[in-house]
PAZAPA-4460 file (N, C-alpha, C; in steps of 0.05 Angstrom, whole numbers, plus 32768, in hexadecimal, padded with zeros to 4 digits):
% residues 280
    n_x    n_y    n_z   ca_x   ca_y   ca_z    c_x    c_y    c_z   seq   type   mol
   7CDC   7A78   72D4   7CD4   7A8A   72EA   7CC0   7A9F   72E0     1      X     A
   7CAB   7AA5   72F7   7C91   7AB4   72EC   7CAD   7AD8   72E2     2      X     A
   7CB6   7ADB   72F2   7CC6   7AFC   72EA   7CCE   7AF6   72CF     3      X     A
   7CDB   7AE8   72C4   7CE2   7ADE   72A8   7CCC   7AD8   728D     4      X     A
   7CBF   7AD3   729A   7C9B   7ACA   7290   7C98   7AE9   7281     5      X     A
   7C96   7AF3   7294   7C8B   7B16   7293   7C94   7B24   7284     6      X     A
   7CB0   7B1B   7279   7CB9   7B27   7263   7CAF   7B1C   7244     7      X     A
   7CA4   7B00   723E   7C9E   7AEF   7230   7C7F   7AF8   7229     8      X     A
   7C83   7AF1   7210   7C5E   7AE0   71FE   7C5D   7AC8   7208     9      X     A
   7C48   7AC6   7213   7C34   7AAA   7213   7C18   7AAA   7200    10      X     A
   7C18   7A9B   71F7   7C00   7A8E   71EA   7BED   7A7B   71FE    11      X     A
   7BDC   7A7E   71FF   7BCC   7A6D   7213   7BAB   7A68   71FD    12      X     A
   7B9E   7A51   7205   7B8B   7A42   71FA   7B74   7A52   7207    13      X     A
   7B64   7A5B   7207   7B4E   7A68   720D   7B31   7A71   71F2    14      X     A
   7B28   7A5C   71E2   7B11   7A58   71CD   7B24   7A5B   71B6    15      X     A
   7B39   7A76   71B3   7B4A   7A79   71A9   7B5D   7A7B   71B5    16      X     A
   7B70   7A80   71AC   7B88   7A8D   71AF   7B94   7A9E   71BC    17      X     A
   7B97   7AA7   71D6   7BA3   7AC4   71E4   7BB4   7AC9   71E0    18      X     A
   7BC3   7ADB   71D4   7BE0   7AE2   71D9   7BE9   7AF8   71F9    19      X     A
   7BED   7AEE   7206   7BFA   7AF9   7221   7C1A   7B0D   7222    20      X     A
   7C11   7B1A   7224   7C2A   7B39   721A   7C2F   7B37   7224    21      X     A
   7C43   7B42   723E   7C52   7B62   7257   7C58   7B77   723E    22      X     A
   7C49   7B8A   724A   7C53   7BA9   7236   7C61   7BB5   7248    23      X     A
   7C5B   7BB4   725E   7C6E   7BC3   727A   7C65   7BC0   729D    24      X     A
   7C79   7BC6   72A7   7C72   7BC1   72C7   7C83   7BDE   72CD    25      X     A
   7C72   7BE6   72E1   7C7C   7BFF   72F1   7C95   7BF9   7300    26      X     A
   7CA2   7C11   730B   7CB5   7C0F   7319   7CA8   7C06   733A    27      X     A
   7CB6   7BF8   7345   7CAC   7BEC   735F   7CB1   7C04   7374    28      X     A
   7CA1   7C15   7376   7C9F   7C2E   738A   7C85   7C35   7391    29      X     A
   7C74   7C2A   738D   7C56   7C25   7394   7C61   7C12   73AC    30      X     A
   7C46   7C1A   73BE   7C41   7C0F   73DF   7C2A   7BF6   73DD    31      X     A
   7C25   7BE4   73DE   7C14   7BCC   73DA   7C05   7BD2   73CA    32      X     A
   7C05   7BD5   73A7   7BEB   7BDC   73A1   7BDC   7BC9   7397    33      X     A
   7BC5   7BD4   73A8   7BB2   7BBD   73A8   7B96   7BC0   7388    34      X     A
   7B95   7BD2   738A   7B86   7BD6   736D   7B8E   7BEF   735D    35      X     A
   7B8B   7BE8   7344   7B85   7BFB   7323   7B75   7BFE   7315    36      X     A
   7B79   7C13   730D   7B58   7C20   7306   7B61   7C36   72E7    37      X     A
   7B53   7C2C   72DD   7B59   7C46   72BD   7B43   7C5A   72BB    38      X     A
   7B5B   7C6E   72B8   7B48   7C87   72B7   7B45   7C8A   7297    39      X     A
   7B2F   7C85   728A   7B35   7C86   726E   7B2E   7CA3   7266    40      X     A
   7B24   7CBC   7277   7B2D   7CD5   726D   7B4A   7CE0   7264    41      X     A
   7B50   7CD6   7281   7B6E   7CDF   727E   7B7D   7CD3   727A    42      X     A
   7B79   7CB6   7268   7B8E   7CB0   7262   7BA4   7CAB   727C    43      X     A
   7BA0   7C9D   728C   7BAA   7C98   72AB   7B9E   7C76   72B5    44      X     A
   7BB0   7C71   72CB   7BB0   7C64   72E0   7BB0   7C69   72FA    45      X     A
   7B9B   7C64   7310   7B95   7C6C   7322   7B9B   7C51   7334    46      X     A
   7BB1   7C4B   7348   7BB5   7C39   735B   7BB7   7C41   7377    47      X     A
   7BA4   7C2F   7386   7B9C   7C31   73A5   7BB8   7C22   73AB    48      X     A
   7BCD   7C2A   73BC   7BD5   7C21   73CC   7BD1   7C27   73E9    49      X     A
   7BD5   7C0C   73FD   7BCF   7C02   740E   7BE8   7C13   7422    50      X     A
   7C05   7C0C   741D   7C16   7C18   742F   7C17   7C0F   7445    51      X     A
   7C0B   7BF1   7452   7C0D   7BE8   746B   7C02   7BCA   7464    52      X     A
   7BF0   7BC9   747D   7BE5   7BB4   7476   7BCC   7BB5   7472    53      X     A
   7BB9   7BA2   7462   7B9C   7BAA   745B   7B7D   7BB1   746B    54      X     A
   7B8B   7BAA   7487   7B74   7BB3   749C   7B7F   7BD1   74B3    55      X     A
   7B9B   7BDA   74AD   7B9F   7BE8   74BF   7B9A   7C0C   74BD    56      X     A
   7B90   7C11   74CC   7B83   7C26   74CC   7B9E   7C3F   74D9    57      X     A
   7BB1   7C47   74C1   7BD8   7C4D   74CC   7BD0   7C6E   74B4    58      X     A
   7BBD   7C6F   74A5   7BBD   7C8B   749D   7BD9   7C8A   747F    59      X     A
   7BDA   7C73   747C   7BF9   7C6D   7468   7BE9   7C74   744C    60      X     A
   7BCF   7C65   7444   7BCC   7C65   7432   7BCB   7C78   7416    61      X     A
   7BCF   7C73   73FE   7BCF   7C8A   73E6   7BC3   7C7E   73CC    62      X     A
   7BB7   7C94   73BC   7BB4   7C87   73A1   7BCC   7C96   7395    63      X     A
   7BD7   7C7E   7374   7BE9   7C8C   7369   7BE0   7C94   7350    64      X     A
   7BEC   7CA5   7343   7BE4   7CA4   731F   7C01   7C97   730D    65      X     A
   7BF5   7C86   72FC   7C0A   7C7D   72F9   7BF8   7C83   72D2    66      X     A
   7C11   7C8A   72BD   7C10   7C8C   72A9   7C0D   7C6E   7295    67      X     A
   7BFD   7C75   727F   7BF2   7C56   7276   7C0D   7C47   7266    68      X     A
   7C2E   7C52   7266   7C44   7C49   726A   7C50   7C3F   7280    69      X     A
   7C41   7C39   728F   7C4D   7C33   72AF   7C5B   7C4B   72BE    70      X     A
   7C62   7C65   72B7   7C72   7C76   72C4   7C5A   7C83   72E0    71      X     A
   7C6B   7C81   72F3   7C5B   7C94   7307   7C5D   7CB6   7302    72      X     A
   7C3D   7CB8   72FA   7C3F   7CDD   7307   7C39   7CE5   7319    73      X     A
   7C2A   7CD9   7327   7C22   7CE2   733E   7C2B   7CC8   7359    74      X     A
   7C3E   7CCC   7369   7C3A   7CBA   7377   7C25   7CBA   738F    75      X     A
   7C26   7CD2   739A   7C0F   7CD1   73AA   7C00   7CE9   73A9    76      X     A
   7BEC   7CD8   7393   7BD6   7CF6   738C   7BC3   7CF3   7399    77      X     A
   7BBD   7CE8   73A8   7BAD   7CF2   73BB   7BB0   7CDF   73E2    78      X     A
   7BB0   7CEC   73F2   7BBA   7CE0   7409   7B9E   7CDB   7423    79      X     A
   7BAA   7CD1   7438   7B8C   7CCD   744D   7B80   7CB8   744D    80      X     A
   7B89   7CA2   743D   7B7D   7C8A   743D   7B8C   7C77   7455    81      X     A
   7B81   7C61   745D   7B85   7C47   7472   7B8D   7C37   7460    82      X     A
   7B87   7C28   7453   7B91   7C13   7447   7B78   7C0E   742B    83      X     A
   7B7D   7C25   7420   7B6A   7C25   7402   7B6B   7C11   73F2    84      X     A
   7B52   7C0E   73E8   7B53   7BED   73D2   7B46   7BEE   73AF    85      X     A
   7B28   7BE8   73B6   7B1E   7BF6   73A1   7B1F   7C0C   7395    86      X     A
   7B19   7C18   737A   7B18   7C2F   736E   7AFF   7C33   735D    87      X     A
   7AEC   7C41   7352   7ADB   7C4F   7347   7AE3   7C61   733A    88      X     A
   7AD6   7C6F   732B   7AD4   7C8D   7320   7AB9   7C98   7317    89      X     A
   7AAE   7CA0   7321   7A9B   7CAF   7318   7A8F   7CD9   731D    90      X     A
   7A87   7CE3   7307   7A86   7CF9   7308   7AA6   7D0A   7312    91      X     A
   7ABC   7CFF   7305   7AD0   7D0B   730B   7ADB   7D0F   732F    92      X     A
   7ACB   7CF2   7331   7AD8   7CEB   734C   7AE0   7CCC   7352    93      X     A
   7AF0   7CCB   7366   7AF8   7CB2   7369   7AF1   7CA5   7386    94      X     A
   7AE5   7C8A   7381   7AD5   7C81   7398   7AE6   7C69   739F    95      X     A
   7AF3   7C6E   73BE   7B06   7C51   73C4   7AFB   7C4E   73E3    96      X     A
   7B02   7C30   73D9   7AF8   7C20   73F1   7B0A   7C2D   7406    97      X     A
   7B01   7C26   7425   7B1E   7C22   7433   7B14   7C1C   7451    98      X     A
   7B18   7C09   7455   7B17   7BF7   746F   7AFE   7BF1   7476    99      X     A
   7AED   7C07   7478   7AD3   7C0E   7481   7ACA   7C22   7480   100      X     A
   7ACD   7C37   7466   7AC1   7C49   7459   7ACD   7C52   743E   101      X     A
   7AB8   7C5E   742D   7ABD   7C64   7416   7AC5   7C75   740E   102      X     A
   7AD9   7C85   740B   7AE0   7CA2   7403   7AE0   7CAD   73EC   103      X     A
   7AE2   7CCA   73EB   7AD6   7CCC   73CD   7AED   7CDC   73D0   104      X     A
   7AFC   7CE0   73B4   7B11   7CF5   73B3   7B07   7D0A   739B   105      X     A
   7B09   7D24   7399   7B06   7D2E   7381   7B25   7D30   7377   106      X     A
   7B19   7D29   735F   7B34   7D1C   7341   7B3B   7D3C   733E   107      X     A
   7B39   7D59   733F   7B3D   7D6F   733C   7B5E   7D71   734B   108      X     A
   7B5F   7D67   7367   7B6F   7D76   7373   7B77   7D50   7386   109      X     A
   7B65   7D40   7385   7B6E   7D2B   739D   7B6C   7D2C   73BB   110      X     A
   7B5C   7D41   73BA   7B4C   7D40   73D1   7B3D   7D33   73DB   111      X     A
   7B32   7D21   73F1   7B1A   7D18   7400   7B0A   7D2A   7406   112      X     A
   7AF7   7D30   73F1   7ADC   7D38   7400   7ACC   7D2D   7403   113      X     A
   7AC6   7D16   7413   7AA9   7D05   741E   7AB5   7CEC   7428   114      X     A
   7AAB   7CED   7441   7AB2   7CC8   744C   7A99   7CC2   7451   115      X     A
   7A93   7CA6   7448   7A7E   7C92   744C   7A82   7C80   745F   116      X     A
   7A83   7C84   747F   7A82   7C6F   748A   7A70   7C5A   748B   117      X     A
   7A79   7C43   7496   7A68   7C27   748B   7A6F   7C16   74AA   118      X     A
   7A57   7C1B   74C1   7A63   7C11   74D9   7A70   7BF6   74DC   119      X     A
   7A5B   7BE4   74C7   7A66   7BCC   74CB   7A71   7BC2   74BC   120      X     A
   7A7E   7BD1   74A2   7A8E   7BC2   7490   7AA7   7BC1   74A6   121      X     A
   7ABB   7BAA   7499   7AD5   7B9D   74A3   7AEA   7B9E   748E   122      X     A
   7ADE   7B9B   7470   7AF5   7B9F   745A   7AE8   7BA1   7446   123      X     A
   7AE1   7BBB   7445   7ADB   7BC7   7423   7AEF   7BC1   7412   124      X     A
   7AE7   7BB7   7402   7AFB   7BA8   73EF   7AF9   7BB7   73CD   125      X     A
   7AE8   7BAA   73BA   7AEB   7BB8   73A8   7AD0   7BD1   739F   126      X     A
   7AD3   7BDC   738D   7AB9   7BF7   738C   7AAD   7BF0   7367   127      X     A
   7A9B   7BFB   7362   7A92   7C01   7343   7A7E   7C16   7348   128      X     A
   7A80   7C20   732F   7A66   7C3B   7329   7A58   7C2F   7315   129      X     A
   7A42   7C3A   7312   7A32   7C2B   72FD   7A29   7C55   72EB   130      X     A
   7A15   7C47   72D9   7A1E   7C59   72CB   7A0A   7C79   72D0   131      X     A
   79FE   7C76   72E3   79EF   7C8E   72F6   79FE   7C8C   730C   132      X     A
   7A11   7C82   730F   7A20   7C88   7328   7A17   7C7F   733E   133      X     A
   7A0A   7C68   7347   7A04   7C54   7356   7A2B   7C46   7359   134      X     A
   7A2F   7C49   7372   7A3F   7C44   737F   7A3B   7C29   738A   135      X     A
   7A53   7C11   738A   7A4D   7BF4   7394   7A67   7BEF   73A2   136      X     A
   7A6C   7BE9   73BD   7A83   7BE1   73C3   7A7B   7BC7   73D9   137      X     A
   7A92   7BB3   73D6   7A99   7B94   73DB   7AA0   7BA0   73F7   138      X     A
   7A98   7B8C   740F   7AAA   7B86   7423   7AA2   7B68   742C   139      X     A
   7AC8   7B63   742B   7AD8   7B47   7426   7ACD   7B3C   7444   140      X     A
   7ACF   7B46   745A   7ADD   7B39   746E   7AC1   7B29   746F   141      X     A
   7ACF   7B0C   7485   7ABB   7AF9   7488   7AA2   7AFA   749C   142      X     A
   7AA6   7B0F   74AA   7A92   7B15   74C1   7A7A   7B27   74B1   143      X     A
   7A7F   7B39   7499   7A71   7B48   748F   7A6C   7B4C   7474   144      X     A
   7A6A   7B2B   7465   7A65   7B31   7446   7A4B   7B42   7444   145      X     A
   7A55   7B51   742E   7A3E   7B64   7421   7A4D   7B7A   7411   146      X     A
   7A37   7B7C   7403   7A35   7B98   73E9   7A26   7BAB   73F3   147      X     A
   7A2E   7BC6   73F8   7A25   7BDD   73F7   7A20   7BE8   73E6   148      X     A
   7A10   7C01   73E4   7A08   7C10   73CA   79FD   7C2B   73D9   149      X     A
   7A0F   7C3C   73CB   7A0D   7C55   73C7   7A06   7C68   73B7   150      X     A
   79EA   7C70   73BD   79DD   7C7C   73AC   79CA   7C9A   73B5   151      X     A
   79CC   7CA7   73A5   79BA   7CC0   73B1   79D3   7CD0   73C8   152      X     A
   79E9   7CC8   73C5   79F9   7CD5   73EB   79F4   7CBE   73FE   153      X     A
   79E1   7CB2   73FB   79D4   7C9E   7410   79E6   7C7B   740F   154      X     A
   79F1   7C74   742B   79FF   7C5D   741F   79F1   7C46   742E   155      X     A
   79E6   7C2F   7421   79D4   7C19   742E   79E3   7BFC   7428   156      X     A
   79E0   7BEB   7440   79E9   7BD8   743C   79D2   7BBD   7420   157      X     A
   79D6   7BC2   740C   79CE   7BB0   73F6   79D1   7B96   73F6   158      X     A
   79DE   7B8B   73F7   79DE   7B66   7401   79E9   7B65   7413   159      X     A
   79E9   7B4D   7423   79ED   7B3E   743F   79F0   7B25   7433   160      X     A
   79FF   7B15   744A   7A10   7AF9   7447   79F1   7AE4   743D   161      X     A
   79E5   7AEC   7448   79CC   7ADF   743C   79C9   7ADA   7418   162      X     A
   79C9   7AF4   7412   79C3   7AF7   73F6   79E1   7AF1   73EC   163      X     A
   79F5   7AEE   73F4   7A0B   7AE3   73E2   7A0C   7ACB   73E4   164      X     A
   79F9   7ABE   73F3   79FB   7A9E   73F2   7A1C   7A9A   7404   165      X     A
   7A1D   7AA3   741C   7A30   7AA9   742B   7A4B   7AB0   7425   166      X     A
   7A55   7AB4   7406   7A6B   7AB6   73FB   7A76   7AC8   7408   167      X     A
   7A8F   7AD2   7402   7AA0   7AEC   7400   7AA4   7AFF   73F2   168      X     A
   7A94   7B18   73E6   7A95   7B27   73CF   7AB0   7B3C   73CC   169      X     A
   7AC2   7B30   73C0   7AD2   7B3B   73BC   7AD3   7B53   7399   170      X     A
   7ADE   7B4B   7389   7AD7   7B58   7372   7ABF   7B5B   7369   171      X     A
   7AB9   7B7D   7359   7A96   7B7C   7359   7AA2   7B8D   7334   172      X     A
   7A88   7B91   7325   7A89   7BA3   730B   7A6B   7BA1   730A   173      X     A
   7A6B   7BB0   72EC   7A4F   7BBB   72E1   7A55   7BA9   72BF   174      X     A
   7A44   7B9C   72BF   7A41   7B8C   72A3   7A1A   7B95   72A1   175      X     A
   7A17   7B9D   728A   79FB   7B98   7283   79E6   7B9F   7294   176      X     A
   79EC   7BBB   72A8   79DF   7BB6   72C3   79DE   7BA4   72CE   177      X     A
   79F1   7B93   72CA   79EB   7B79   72E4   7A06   7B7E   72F8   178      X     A
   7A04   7B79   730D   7A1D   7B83   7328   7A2A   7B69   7328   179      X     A
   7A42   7B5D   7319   7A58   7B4B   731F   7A5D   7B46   7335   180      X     A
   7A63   7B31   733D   7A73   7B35   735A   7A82   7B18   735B   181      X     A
   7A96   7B18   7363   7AB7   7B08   736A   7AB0   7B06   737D   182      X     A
   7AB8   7AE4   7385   7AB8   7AE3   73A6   7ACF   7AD2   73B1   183      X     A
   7AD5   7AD1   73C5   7AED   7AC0   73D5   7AE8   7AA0   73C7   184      X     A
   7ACC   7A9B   73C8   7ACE   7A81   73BE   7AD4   7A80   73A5   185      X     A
   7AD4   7A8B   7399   7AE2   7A8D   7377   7AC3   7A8A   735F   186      X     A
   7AA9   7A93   7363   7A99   7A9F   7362   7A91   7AAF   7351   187      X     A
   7A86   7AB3   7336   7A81   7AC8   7326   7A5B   7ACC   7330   188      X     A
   7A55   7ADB   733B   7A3C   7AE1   733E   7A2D   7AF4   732F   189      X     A
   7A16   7AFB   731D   7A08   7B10   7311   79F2   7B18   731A   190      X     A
   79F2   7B2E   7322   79D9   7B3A   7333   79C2   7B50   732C   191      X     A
   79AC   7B49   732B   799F   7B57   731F   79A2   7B76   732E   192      X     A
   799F   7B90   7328   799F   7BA3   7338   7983   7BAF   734C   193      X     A
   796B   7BA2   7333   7951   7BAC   7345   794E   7B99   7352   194      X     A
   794F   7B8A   7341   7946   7B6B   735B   7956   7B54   736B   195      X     A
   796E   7B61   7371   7981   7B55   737B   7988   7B38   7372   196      X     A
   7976   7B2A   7368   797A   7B12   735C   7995   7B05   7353   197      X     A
   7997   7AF1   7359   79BC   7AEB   735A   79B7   7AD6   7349   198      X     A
   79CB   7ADA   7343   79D1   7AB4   732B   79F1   7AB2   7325   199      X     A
   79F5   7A92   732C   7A0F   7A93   7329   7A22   7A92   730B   200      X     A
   7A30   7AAA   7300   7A39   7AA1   72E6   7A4D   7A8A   72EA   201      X     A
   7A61   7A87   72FC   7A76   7A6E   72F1   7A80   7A79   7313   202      X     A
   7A7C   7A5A   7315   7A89   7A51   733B   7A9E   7A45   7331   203      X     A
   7ABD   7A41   734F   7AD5   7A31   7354   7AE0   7A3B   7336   204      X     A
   7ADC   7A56   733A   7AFB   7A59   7321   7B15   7A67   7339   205      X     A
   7B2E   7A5F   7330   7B47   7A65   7340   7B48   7A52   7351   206      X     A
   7B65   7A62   7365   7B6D   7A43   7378   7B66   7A54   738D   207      X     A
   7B69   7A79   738B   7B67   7A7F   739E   7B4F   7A98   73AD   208      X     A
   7B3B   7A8C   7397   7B28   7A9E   739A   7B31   7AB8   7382   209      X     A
   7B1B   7ACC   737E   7B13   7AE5   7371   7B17   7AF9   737F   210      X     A
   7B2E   7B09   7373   7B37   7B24   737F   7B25   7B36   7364   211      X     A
   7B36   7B3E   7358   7B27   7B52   733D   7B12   7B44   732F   212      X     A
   7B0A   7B52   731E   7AF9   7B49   730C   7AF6   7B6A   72F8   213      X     A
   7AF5   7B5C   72DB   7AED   7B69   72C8   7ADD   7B5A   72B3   214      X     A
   7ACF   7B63   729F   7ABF   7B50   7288   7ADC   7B50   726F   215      X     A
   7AE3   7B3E   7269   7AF3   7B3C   724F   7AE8   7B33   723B   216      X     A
   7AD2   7B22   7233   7ABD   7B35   7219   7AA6   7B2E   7226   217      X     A
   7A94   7B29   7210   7A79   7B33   7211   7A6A   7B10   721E   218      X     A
   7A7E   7AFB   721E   7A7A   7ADA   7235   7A89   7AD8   7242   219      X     A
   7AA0   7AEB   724E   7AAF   7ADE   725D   7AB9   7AF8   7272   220      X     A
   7AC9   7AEC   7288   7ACC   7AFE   7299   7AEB   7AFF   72A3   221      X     A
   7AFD   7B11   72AB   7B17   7B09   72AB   7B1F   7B11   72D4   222      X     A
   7B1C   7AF9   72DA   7B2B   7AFA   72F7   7B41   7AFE   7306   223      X     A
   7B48   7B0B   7318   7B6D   7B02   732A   7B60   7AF5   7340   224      X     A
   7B7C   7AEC   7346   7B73   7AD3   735A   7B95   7ADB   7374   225      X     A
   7B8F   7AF0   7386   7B98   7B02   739A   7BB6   7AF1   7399   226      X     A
   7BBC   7AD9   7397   7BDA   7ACF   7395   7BEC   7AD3   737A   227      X     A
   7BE0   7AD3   7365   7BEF   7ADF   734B   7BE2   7AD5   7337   228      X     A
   7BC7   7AC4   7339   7BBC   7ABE   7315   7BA7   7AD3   730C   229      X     A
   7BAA   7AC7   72F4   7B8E   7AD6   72E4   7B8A   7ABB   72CF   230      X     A
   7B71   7AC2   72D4   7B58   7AB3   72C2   7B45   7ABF   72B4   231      X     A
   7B45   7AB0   72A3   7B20   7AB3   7288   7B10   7AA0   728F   232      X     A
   7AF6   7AB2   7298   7AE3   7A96   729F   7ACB   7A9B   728B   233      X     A
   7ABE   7A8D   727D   7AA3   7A8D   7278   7A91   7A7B   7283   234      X     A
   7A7F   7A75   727E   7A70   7A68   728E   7A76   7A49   728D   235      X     A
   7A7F   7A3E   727E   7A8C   7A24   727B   7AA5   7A1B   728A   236      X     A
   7AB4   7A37   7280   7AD0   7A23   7293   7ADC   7A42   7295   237      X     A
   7AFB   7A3A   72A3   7B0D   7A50   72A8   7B27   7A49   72A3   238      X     A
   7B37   7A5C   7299   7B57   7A5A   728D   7B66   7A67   7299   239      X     A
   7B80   7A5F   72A5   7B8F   7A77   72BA   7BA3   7A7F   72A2   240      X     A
   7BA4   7A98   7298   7BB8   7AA1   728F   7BCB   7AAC   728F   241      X     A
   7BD0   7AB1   72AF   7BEE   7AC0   72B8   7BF4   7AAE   72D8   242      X     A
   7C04   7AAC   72DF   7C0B   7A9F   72F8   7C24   7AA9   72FD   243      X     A
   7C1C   7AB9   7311   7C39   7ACC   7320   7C39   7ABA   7347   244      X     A
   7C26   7AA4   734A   7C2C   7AA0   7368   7C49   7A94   736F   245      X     A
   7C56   7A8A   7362   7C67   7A75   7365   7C7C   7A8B   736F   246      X     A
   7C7A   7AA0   7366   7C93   7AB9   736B   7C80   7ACC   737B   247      X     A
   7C70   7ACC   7389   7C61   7AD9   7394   7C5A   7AF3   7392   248      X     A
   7C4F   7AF2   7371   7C50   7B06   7361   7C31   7B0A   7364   249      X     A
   7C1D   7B16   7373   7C03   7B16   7378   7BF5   7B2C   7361   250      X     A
   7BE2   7B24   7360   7BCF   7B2B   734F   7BAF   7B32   735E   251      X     A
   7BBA   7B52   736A   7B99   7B55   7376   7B8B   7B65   7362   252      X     A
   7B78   7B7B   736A   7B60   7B82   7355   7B6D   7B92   733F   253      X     A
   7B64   7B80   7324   7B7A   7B7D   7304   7B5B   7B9F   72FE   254      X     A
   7B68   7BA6   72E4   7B5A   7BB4   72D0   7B64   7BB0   72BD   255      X     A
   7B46   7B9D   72AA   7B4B   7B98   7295   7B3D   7BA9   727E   256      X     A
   7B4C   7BB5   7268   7B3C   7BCB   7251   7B34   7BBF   7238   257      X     A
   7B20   7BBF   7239   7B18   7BB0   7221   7B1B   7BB5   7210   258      X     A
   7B19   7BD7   7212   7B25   7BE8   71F0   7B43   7BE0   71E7   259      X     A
   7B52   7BDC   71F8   7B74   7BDD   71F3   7B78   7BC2   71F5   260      X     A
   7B77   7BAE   7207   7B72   7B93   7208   7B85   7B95   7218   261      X     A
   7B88   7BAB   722B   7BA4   7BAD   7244   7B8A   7BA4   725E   262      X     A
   7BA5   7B91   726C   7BA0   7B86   727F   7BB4   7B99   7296   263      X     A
   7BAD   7BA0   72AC   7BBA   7BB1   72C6   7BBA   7B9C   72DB   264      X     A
   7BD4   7B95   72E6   7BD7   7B80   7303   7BDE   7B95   7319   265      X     A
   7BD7   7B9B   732A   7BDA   7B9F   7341   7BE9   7B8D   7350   266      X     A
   7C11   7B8C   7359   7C14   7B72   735C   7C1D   7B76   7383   267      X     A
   7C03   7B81   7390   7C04   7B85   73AD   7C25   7B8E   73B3   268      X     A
   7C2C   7B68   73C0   7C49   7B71   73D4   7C59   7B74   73BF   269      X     A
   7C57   7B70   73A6   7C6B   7B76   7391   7C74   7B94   7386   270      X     A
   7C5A   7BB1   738C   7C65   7BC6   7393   7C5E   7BCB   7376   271      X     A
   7C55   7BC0   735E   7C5B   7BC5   7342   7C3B   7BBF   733C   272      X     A
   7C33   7BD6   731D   7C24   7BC6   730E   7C30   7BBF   72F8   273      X     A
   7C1D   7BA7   72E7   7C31   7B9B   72D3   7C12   7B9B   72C6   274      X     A
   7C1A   7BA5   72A3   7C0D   7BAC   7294   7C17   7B94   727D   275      X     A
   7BFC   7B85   7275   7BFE   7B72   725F   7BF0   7B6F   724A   276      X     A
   7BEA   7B6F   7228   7BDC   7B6B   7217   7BD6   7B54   7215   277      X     A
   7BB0   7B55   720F   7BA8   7B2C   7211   7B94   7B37   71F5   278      X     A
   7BA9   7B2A   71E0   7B93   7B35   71CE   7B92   7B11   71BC   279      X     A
   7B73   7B06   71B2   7B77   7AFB   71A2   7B84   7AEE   7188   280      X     A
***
């Protein structure tokens, strides 16, 4: 059983060797959280929970802080969200998706100071900052694929279903100035930033499409797949190295640290994150 798993080493085949840890899983008192995010100032974890369901607009939603031992300090450090998803950080603020606008909280106190409405987003999904603070957030839903970008205060719709080659952009990051992006179809896409130019890094990885996305080295990229896997993809092939669906142990937007080689699951209806070492 995957709960039994979680206590266990796995070794898994990936060029080398992975060794697959659990160092810890939070206590299950988190509300659907849907993504994690490391604050590497502080030495923290920052999780969007949802608190309902992912399109309802019920005022439930919270981010938590949760310590890089799994302990909650903060359960609800900051409040006013719908059903929050993505996370950011930039300039000592924190930028989350949520339904159909972007909020910004200052990290000082957890306040909302600034909403970015977005008339026709339907499901802002995940967010990234780049390193001038160019703001990028995903919305999933199928009536309105596209990437936004926020820049200057100013927020413009940046791709359209056109330019995703009609995919679903779910997970997005910053590799090399190039804009990542995860899609429902399971999809690694690399995008130029001036010239929007797309190219596909590695299509049909997962069973169930690309929720997160992070780079796990310098060829490969490490995916969740919203029912409970995670994978390494490089451009050749892909390896699932955790499988929590069978116990419906979900796996939405992961953070993976490259410095520490800690992997962060967000395990939605499971209420927990679960923290794992994937080191060589």
């Amino acid at each position: 059983m995957f709960k039994k798993l979680l206590l266990a080493t796995t070794l898994i085949s990936y060029a080398t060797a992975i060794e697959v840890a659990k160092v810890w899983e939070s206590e299950p008192v988190l509300k659907v959280p849907e993504s994690v995010l490391l604050d590497n100032q502080n030495n923290q974890l920052f999780v969007a929970n949802i608190n309902g369901k992912p399109t309802d607009k019920d005022g439930n939603g919270f981010i938590s802080i949760l310590s890089l031992d799994g302990k909650v300090k903060t359960l609800e450090f900051s409040k006013g969200f719908d059903a929050p998803k993505g996370m950011a950080i930039y300039d000592n603020k924190l930028y989350v998706s949520d339904i159909d606008t972007l909020r910004v909280v200052d990290l000082k106190d957890g306040k909302i100071i600034k909403n970015y409405h977005i008339k026709e987003a339907q499901f802002l999904n995940d967010v990234v900052a780049t390193k001038d603070g160019t703001i990028y957030v995903s919305d999933y839903s199928p009536e309105n694929k596209a990437i936004y970008k926020l820049q200057n205060k100013t927020m413009t719709k940046w791709m359209g279903s056109g330019n995703l080659l009609g995919e679903r952009p779910n997970g997005v990051w910053i590799k090399d100035d190039k804009l990542i992006i995860g899609t429902k179809e399971g999809t690694i896409f690399s995008v130029d930033q001036k010239s929007k130019k797309i190219s596909t890094f590695k299509d049909n990885i997962g069973v169930n499409g690309i929720d997160g996305i992070s780079t796990f080295d310098d060829n490969s990229y490490i995916t969740s797949d919203w029912a409970g896997r995670i994978f390494i993809s490089d451009k050749t092939k892909s390896e699932q190295i955790i499988d929590g669906s069978a116990d419906k142990i979900n796996a939405a937007d992961i953070w993976y640290d490259m410095k520490s080689k800690k992997l962060y699951i967000p395990t939605f209806f499971d209420n927990r994150i679960l923290c794992y070492d994937l080191k060589k």
